[in-house]
C-alpha positions as CSV (number, residue, x, y, z in Angstrom):
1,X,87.3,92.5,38.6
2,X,83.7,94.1,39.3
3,X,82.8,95.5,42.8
4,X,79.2,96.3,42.8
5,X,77.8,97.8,45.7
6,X,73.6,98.5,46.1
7,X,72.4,99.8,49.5
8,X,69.3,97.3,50.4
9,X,67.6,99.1,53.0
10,X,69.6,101.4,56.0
11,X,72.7,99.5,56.9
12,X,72.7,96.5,54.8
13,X,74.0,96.1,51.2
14,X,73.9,94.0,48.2
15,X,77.4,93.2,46.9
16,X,78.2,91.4,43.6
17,X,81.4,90.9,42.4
18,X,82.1,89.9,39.0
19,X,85.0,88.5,37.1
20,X,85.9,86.4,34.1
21,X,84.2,83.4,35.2
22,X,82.0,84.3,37.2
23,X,80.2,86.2,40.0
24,X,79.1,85.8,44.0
25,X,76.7,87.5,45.7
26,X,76.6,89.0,49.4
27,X,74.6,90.6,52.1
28,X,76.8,92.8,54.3
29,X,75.7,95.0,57.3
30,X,77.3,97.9,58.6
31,X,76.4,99.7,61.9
32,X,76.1,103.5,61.3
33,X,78.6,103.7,64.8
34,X,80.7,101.3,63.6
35,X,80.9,102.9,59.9
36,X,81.8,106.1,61.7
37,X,84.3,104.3,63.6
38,X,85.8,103.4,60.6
39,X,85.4,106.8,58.5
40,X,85.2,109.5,61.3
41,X,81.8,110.1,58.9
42,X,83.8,111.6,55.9
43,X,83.0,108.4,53.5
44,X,80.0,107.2,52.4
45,X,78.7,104.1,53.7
46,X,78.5,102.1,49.6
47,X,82.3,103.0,49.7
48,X,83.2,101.3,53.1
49,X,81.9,98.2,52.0
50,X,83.4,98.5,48.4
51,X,86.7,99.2,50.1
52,X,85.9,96.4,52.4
53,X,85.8,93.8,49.9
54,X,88.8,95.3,47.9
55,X,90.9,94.3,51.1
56,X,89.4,90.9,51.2
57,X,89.5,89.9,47.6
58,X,93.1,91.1,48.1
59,X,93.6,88.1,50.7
60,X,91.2,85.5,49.4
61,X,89.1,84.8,46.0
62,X,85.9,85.7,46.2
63,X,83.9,82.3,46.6
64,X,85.7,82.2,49.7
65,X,83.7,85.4,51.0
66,X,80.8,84.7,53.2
67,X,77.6,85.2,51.5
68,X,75.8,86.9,54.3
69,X,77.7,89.4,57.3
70,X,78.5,92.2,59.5
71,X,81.2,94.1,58.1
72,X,82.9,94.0,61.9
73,X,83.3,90.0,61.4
74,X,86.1,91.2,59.2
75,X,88.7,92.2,62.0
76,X,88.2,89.1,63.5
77,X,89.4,87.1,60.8
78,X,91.9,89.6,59.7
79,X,93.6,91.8,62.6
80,X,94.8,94.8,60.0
81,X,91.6,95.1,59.1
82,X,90.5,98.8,60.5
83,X,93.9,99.9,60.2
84,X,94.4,99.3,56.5
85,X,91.0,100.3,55.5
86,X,91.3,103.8,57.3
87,X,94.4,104.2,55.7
88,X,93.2,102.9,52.0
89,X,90.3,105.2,52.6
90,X,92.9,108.2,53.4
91,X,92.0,108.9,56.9
């Protein structure tokens, strides 16, 4: 599998992801207080969000991604979500 991040304009992304079969396409904001939130500002924003999807393609395929969100909808749907990401990010 292909994660393939693209910064649109200043806190929004395009994100394909590509596998045998297939891709989807998504558009995913990110606060810059809530990326530092996440990253205490030692990660680049494109790797939050590739990071991001990792942990959700990990719990769900990828169809099942919403095409279009704010990468703090996450968390609501899946509790561990800040946790694990700091800690798959190493912070």
């Amino acid at each position: 599998m292909k994660i393939v991040v693209q910064r649109a304009s200043a806190g929004e992304y395009a994100v394909v992801v590509e596998e045998a079969g297939g891709h989807t396409t998504h558009r995913v904001r990110v606060s810059s207080d809530y990326a530092r939130q996440l990253t205490a500002g030692r990660v680049p924003e494109e790797e939050l969000v590739r990071r991001s999807f990792e942990f959700l393609l990990a719990r769900e395929p990828k169809e099942q991604i919403l095409g279009s969100f704010d990468l703090s909808v996450i968390a609501r749907y899946f509790p561990e979500y800040e946790q694990e990401i700091r800690k798959a990010l190493g912070l």
